[in-house]
Backbone as ProteinMPNN parsed JSONL, in Angstrom:
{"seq_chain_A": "XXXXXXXXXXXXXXXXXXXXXXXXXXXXXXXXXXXXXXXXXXXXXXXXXXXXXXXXXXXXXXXXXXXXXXXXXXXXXXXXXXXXXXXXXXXXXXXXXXXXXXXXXXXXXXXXXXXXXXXXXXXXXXXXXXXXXXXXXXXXXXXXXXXXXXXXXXXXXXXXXXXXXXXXXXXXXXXXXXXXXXXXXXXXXXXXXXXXXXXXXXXXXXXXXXX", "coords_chain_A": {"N_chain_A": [[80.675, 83.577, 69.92], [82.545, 85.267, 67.387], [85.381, 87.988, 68.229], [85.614, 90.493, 66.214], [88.173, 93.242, 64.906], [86.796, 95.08, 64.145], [83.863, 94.828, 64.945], [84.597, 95.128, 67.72], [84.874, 97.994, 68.038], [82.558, 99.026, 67.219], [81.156, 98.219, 69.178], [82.507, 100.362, 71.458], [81.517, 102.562, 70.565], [78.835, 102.205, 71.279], [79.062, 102.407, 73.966], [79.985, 99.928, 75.186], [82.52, 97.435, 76.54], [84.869, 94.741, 76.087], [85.669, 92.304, 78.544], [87.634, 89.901, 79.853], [87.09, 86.752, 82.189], [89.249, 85.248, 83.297], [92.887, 85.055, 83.099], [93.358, 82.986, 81.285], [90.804, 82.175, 80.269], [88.638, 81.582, 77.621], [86.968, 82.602, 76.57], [84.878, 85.914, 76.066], [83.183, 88.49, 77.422], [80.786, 91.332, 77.311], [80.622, 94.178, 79.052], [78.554, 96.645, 80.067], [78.965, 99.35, 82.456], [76.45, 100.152, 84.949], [77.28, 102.551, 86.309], [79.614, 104.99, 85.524], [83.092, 105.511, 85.314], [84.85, 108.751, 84.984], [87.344, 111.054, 83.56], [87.357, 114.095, 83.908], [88.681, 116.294, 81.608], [89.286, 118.65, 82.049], [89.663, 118.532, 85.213], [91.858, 117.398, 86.028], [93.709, 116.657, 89.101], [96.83, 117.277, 90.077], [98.623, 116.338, 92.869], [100.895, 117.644, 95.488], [103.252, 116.267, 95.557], [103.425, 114.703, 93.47], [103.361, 116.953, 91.341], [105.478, 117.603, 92.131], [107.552, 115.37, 91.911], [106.898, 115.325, 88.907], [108.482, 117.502, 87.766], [110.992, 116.984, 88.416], [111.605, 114.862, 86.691], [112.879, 112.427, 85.911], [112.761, 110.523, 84.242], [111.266, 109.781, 81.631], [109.143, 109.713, 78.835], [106.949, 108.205, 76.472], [105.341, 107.936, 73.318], [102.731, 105.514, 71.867], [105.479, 103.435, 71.698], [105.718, 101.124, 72.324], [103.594, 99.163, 72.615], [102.657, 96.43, 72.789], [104.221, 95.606, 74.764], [103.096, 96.836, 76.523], [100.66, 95.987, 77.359], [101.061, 93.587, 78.093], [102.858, 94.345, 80.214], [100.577, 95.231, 81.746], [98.954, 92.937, 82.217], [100.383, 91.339, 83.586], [99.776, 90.666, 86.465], [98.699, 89.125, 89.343], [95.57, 88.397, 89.079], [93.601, 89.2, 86.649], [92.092, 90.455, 83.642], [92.522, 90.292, 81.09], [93.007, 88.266, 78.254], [94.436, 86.552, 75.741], [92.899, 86.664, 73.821], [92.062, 89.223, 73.853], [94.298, 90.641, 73.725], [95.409, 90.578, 71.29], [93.36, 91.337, 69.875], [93.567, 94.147, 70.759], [96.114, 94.563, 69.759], [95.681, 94.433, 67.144], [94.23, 96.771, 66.481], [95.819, 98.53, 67.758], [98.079, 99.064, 65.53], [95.695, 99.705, 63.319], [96.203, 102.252, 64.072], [93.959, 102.867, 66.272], [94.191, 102.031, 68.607], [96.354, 102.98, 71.444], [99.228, 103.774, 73.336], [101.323, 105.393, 75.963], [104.168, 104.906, 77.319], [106.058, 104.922, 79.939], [109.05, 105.14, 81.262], [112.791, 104.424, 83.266], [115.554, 105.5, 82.195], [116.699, 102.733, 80.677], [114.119, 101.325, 81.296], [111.476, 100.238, 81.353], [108.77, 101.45, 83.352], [106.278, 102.092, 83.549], [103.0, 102.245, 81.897], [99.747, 103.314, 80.022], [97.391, 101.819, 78.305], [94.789, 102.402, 76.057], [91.501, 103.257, 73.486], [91.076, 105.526, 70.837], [88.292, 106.861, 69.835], [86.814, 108.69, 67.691], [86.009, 111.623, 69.807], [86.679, 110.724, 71.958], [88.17, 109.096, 73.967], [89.124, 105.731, 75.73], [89.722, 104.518, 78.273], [91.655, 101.772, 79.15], [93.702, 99.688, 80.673], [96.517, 100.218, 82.798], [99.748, 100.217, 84.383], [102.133, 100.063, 86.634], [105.393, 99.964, 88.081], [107.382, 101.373, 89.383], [107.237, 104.114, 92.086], [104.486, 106.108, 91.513], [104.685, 105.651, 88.957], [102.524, 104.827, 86.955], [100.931, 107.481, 87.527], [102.368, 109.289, 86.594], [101.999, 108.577, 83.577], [99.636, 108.864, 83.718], [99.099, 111.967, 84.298], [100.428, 113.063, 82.053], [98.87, 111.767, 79.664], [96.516, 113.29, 80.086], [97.302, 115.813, 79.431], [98.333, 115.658, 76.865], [95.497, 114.488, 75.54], [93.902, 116.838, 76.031], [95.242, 118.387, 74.342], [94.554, 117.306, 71.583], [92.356, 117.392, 70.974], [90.196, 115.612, 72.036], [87.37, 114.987, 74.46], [86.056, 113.661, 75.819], [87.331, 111.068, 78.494], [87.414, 108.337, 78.928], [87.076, 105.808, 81.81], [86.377, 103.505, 82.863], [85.779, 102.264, 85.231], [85.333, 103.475, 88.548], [87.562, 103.837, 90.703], [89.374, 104.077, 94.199], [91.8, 105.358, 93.735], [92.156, 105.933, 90.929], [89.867, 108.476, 91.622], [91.266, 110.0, 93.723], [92.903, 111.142, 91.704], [90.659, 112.988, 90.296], [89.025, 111.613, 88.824], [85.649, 110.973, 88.278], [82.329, 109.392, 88.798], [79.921, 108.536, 86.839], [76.614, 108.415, 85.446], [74.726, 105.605, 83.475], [73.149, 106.994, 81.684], [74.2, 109.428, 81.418], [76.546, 108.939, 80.611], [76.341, 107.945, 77.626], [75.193, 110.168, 76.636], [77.51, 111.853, 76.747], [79.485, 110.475, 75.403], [77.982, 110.257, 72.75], [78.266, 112.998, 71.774], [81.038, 113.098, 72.41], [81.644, 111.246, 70.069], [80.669, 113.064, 67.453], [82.688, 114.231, 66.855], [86.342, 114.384, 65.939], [89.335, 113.22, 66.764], [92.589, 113.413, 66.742], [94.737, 111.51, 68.312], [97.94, 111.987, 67.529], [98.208, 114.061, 66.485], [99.427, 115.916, 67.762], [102.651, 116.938, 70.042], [104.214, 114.995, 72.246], [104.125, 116.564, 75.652], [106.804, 119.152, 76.403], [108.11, 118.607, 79.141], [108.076, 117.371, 81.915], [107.379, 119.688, 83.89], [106.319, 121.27, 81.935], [103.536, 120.011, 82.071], [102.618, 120.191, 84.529], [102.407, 123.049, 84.537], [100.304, 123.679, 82.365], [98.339, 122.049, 83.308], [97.594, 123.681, 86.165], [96.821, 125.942, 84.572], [94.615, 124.872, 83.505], [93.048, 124.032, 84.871]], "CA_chain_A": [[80.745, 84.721, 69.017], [83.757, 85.811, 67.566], [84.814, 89.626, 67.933], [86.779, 91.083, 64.981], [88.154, 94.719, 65.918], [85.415, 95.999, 63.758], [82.91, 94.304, 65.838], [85.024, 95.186, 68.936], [85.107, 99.113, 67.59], [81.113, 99.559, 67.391], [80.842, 97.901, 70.68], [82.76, 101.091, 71.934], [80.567, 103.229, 70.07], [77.72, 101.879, 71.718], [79.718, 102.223, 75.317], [80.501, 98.835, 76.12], [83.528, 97.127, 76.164], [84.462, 93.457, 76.256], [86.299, 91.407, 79.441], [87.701, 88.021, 80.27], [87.187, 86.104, 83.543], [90.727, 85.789, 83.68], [94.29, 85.464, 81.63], [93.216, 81.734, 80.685], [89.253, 82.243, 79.872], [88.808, 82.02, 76.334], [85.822, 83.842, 76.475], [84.709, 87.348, 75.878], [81.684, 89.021, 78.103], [80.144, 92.446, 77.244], [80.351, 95.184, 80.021], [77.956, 98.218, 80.374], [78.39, 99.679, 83.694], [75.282, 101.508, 85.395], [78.041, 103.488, 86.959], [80.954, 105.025, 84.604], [84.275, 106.172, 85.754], [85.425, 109.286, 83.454], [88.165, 112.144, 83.839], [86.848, 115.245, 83.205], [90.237, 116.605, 80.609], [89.839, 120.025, 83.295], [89.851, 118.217, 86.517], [92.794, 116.085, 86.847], [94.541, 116.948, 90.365], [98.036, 117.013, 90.49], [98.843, 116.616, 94.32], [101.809, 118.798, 95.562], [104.479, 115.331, 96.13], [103.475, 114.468, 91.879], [104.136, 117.651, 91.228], [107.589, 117.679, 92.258], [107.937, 114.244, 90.7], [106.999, 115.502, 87.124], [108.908, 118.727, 87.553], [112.126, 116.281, 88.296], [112.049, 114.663, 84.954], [113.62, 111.551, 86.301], [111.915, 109.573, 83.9], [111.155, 109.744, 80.032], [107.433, 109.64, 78.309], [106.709, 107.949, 74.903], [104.038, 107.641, 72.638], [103.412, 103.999, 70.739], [106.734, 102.867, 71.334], [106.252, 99.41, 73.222], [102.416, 98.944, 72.98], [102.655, 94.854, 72.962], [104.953, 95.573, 75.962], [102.511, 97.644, 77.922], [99.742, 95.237, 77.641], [101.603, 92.774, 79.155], [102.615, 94.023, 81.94], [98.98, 95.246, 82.62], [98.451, 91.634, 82.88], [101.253, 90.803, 84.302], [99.202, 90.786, 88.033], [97.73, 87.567, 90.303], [94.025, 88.225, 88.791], [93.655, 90.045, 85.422], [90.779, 90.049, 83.043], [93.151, 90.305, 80.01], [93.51, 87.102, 77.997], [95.024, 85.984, 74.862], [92.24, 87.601, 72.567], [92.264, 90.59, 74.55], [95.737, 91.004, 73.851], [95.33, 90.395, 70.058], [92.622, 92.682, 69.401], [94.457, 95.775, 71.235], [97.37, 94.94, 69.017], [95.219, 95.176, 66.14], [93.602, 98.121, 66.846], [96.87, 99.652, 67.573], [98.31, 98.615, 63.976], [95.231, 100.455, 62.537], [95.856, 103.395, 64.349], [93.03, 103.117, 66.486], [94.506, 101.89, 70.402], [97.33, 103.793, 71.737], [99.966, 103.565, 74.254], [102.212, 106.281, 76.748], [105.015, 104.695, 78.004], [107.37, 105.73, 81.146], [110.788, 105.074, 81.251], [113.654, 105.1, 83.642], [116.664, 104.519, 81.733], [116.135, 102.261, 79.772], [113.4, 100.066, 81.567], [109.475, 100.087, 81.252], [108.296, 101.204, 84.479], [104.451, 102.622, 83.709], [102.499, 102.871, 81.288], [98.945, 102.627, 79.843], [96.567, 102.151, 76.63], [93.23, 102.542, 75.841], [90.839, 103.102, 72.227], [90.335, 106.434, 70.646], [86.781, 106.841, 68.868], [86.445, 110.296, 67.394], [86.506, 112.756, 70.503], [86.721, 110.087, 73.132], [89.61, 108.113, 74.56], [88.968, 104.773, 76.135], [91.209, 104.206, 79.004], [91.738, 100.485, 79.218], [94.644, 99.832, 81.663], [97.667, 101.072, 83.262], [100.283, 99.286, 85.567], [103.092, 101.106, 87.726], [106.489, 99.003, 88.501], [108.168, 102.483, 90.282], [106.256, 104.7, 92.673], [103.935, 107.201, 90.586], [104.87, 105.557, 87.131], [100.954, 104.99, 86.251], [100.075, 108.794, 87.649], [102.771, 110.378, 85.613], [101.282, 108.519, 82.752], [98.041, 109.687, 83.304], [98.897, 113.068, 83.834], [100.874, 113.479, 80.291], [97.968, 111.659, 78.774], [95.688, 114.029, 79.958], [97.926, 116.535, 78.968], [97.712, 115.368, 75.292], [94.237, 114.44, 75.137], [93.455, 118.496, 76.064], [95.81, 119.371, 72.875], [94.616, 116.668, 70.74], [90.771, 117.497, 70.27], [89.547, 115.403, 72.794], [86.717, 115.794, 75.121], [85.771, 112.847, 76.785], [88.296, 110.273, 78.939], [86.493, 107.315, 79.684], [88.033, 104.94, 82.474], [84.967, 102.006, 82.844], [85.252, 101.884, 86.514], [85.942, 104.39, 89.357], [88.562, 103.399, 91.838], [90.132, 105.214, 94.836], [93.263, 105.897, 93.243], [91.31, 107.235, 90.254], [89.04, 109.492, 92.383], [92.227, 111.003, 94.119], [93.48, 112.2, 91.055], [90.166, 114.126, 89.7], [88.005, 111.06, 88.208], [84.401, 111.244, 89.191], [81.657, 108.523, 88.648], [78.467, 109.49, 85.846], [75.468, 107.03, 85.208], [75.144, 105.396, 82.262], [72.497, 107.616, 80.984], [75.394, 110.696, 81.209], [78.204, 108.45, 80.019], [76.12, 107.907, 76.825], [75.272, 111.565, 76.133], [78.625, 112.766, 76.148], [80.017, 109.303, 74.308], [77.277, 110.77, 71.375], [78.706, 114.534, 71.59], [82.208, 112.937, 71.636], [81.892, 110.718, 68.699], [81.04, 113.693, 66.284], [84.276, 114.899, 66.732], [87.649, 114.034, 65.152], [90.235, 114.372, 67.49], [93.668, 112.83, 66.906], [95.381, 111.639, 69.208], [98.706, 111.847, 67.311], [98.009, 115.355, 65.79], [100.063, 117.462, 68.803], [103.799, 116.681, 70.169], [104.008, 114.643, 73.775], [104.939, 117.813, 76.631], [108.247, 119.057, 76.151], [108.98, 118.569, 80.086], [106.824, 117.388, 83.215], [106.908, 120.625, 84.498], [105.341, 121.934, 81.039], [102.717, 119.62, 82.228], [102.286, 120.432, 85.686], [101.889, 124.365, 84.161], [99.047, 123.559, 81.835], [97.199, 121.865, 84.295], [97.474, 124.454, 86.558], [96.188, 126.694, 84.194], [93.372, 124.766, 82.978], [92.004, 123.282, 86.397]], "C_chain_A": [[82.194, 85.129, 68.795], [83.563, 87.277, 67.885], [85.893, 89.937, 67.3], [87.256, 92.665, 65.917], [87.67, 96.144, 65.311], [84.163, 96.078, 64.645], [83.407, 95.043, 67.768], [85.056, 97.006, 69.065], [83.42, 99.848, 67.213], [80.848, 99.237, 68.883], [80.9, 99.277, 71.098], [82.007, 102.112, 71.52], [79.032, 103.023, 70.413], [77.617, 101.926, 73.349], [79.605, 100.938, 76.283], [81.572, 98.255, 75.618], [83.949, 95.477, 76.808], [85.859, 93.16, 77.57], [86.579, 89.963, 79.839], [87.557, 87.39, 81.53], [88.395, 86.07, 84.393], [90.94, 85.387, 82.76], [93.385, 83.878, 80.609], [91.6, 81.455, 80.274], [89.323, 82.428, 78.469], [87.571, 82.998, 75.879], [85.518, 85.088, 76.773], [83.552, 87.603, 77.101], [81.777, 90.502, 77.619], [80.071, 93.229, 79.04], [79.826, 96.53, 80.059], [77.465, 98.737, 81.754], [77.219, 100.29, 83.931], [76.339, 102.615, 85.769], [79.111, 103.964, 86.261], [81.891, 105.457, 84.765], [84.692, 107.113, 84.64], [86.531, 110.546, 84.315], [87.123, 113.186, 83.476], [88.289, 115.967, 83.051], [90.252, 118.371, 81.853], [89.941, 119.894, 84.832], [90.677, 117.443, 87.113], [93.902, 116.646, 87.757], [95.751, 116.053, 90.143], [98.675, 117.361, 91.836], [100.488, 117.556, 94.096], [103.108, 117.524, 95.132], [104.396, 114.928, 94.374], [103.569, 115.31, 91.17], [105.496, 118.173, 90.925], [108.057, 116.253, 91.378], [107.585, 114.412, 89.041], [107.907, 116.212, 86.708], [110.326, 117.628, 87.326], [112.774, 115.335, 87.369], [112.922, 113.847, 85.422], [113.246, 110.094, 85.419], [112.001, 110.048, 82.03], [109.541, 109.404, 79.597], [107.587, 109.631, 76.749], [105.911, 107.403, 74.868], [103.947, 106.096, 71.55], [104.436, 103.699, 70.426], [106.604, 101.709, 71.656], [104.315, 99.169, 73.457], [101.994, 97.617, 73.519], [103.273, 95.036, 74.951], [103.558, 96.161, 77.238], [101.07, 96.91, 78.11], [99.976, 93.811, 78.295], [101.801, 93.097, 79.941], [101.163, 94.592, 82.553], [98.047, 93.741, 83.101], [98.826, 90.97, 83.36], [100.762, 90.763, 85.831], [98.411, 89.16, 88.6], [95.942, 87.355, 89.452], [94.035, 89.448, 87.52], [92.263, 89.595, 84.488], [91.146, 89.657, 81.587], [93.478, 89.302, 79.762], [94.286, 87.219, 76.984], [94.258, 86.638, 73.441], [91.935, 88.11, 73.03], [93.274, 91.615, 73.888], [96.132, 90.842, 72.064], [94.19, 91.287, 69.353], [93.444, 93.707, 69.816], [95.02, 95.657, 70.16], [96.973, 95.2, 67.65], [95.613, 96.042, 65.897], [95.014, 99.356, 66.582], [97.793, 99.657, 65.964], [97.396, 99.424, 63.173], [95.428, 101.518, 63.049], [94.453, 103.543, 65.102], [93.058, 102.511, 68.556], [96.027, 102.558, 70.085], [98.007, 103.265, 73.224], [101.067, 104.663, 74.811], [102.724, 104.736, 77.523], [106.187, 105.466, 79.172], [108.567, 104.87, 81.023], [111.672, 105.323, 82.229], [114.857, 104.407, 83.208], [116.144, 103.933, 80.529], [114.851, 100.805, 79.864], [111.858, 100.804, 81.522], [109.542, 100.2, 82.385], [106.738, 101.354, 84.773], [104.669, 102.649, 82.172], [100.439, 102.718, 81.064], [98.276, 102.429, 78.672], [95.367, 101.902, 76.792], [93.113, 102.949, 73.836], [90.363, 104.919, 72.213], [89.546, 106.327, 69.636], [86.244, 108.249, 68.486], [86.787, 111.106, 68.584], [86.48, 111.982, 71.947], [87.93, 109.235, 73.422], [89.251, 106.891, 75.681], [89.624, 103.859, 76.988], [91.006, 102.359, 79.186], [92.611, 99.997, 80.753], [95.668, 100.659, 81.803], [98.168, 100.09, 84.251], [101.659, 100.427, 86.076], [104.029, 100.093, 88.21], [107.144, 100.244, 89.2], [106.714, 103.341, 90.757], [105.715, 105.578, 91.721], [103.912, 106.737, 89.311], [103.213, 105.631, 86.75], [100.777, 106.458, 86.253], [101.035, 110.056, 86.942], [102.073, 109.92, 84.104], [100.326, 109.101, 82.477], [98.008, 111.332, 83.819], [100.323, 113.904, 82.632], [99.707, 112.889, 79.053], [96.841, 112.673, 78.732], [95.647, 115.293, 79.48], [97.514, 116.595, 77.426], [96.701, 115.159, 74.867], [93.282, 115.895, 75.416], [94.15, 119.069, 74.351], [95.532, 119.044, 71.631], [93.125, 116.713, 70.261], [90.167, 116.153, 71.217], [88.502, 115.562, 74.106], [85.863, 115.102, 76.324], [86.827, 111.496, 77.142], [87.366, 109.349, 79.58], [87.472, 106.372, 81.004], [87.218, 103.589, 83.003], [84.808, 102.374, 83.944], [86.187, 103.326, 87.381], [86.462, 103.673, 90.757], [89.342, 104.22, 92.737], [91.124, 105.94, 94.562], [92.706, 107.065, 91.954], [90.75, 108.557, 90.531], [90.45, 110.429, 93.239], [93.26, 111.814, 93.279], [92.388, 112.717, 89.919], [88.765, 113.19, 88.841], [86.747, 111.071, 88.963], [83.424, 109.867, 88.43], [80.187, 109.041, 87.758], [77.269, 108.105, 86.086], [75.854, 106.724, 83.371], [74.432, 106.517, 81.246], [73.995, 109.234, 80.568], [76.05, 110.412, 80.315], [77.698, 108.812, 78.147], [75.796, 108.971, 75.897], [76.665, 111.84, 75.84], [79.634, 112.19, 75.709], [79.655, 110.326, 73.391], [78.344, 111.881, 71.121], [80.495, 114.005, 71.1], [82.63, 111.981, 70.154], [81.129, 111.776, 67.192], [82.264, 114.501, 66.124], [85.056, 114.06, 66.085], [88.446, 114.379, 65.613], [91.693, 113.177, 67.42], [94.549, 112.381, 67.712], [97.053, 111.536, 68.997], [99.181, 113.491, 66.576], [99.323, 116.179, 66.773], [101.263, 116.442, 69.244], [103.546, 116.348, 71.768], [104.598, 116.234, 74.619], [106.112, 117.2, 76.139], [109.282, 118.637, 77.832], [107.95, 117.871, 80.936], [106.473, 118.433, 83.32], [105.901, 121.817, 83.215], [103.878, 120.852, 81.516], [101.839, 119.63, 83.336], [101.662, 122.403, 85.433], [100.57, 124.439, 83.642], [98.428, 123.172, 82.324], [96.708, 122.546, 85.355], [96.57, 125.535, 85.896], [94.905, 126.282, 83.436], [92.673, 124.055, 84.114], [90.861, 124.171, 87.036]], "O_chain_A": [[82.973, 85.318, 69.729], [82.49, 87.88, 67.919], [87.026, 89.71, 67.725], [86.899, 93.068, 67.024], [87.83, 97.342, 65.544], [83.578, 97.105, 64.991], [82.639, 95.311, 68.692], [85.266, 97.42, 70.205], [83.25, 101.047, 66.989], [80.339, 100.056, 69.648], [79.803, 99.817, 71.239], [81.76, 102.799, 72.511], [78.144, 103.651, 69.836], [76.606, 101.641, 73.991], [79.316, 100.827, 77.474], [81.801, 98.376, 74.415], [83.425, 95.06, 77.841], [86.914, 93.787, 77.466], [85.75, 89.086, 80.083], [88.507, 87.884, 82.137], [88.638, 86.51, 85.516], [90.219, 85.186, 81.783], [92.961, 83.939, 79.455], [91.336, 80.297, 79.951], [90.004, 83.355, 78.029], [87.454, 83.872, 75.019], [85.917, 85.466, 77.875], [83.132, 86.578, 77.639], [82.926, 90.931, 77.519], [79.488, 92.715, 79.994], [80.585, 97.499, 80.082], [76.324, 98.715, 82.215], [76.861, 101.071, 83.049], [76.02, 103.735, 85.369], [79.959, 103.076, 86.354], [81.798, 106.448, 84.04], [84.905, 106.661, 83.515], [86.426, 110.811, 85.513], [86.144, 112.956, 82.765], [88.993, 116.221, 84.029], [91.272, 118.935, 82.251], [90.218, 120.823, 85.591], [90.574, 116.897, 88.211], [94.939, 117.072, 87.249], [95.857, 114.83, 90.048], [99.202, 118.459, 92.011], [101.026, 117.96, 93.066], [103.949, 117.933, 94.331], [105.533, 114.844, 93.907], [103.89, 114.933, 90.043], [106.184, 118.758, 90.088], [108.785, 116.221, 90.385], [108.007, 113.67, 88.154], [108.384, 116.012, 85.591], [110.715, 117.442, 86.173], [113.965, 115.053, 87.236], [114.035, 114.37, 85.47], [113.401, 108.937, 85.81], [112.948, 110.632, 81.503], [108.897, 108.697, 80.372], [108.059, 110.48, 75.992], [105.462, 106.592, 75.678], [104.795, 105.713, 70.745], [104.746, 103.581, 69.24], [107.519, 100.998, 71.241], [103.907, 99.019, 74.609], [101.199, 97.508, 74.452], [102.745, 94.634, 75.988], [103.32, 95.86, 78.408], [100.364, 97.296, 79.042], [99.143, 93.122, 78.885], [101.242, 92.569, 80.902], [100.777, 94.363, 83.7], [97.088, 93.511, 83.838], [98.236, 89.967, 83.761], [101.757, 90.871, 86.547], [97.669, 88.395, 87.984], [95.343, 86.285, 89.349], [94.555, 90.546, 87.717], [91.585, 88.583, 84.668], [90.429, 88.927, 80.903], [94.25, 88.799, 80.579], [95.083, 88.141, 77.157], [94.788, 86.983, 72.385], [90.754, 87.766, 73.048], [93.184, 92.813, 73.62], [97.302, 91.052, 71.743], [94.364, 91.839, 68.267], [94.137, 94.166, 68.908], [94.691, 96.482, 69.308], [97.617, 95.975, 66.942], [96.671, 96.408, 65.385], [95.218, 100.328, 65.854], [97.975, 100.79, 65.52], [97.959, 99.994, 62.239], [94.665, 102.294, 62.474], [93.7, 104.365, 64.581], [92.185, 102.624, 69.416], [96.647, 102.649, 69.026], [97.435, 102.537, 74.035], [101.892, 104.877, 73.924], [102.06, 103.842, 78.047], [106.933, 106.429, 78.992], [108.554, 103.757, 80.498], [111.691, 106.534, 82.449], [115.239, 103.283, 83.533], [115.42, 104.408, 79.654], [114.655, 99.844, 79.121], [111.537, 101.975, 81.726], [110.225, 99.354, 82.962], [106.101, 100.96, 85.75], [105.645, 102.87, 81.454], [99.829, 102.063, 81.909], [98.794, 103.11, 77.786], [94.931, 101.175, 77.684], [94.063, 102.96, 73.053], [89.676, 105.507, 73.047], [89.905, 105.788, 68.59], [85.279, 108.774, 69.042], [87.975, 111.429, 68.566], [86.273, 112.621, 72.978], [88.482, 108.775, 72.422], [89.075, 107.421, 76.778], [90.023, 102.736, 76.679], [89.857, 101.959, 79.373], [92.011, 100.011, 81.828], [95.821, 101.676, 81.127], [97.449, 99.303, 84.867], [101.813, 101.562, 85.626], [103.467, 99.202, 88.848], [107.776, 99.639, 90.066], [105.609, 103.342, 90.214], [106.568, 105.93, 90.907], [103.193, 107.304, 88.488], [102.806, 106.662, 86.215], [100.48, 106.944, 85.161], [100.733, 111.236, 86.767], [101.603, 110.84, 83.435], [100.02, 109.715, 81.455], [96.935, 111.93, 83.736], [100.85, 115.016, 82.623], [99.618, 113.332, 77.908], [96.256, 112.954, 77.686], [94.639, 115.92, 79.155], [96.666, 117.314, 76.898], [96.561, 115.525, 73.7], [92.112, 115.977, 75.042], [93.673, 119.853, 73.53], [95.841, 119.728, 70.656], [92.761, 116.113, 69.25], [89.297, 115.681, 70.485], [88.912, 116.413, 74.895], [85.275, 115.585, 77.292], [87.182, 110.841, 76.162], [86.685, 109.579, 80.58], [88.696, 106.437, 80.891], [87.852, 102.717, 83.597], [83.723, 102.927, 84.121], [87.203, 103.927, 87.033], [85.788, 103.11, 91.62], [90.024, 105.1, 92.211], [91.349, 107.043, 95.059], [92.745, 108.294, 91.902], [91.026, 109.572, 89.892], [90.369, 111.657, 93.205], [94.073, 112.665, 93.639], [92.808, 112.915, 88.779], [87.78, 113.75, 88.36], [86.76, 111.17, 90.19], [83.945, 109.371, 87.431], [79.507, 109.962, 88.209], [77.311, 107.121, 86.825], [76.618, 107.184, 82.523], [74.985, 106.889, 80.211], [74.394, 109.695, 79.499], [76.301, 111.12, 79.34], [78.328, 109.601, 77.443], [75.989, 108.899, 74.683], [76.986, 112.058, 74.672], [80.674, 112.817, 75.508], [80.462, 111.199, 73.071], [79.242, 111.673, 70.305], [81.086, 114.28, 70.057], [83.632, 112.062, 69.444], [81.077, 111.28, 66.067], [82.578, 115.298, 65.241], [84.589, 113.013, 65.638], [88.821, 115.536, 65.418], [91.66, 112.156, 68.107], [95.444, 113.22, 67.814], [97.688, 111.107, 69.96], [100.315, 113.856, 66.265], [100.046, 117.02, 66.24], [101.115, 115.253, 68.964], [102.896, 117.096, 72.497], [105.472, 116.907, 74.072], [106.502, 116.095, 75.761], [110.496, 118.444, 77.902], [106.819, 117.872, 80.45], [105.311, 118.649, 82.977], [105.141, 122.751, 83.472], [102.925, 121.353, 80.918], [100.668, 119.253, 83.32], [100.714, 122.89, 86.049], [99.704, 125.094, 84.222], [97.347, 123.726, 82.125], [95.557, 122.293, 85.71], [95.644, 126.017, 86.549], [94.21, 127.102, 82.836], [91.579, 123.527, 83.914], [90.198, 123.74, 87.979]]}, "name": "protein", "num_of_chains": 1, "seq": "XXXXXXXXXXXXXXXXXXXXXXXXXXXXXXXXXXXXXXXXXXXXXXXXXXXXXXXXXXXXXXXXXXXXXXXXXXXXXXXXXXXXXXXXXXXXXXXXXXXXXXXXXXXXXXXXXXXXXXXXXXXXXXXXXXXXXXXXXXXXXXXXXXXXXXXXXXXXXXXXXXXXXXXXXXXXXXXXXXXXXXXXXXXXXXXXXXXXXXXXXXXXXXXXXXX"}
């Protein structure tokens, strides 16, 4: 079967999303967990030690600047699921305006980032990789940041992993996931509509005040 990134763009609308065996598999598979990893956009824990690392602004955060870039190094790892038409749909997608990418920065090097698919009021976390300590978890808390300002309402993440779960993700069934997929795909929520935080520590405030 081929999958266009029309075909690959109802999938998600139907809450499954496609995977490779590994980098060199030319083949696709369909994944619909029983189990669904999601943020909830008011529960993402910022420990006290990431905290101080946002506040310190030692770093830089951009929006679709290096998307090609940040899907490489998410596959840049020993075992990856991401192949070759993995990595050609995203870039689509992101071309129509329809996958996205936060990048971290120190200097002038890529150290985190991640991308995922927004679908009306949902966001579709895909990966994330981390080359400096924290780079992924400042990512994901400026994305979550923006996906509160941007009309979003559900953060999907496929799978729940310890690292996930220690910063606020919780595990649904599928029957849940798919309810509040529905609710978030009558929305319209941009994810380009609102301006990245002006600081970490503007980001460490708003989460404070919406936790």
């Amino acid at each position: 079967m081929i999958v266009t990134p029309e075909l690959l763009l109802q999938a998600y609308r139907a809450g499954v999303f496609p995977m490779a065996e590994h980098r060199n598999d030319p083949e696709l598979f369909w994944v619909d967990p029983r189990k669904r990893g999601v943020f909830p956009l008011d529960g993402f824990h910022i420990s006290r030690s990431l905290a101080k690392t946002l506040r310190r602004d030692a770093y830089r955060v951009t929006r679709n600047t290096a998307f090609a870039e940040v899907i490489e190094a998410c596959a840049d790892r020993a075992e990856t699921w991401i192949n070759q038409d993995i990595r050609a749909l995203y870039q689509e997608l992101h071309k129509r305006g329809e996958a996205h990418s936060l990048e971290v920065w120190m200097q002038d090097r890529l150290v985190g980032g991640i991308y995922g698919v927004s679908i009306g009021g949902a966001f579709c976390g895909e990966s994330m990789f981390s080359r400096e300590r924290d780079a992924s978890k400042i990512a994901l808390a400026w994305l979550v940041d923006l996906l509160r300002r941007t009309g979003f309402v559900l953060f999907d993440t496929q799978f729940l992993t310890d690292h996930l779960a220690s910063l606020g993700a919780v595990e649904i069934t599928r029957t849940e996931y798919r309810a509040q997929l529905a609710s978030a795909l009558a929305l319209r929520a941009d994810f380009n509509s609102a301006p990245l935080a002006a600081s970490g520590q503007d980001v460490v405030q708003r989460n404070t005040q919406t936790s």
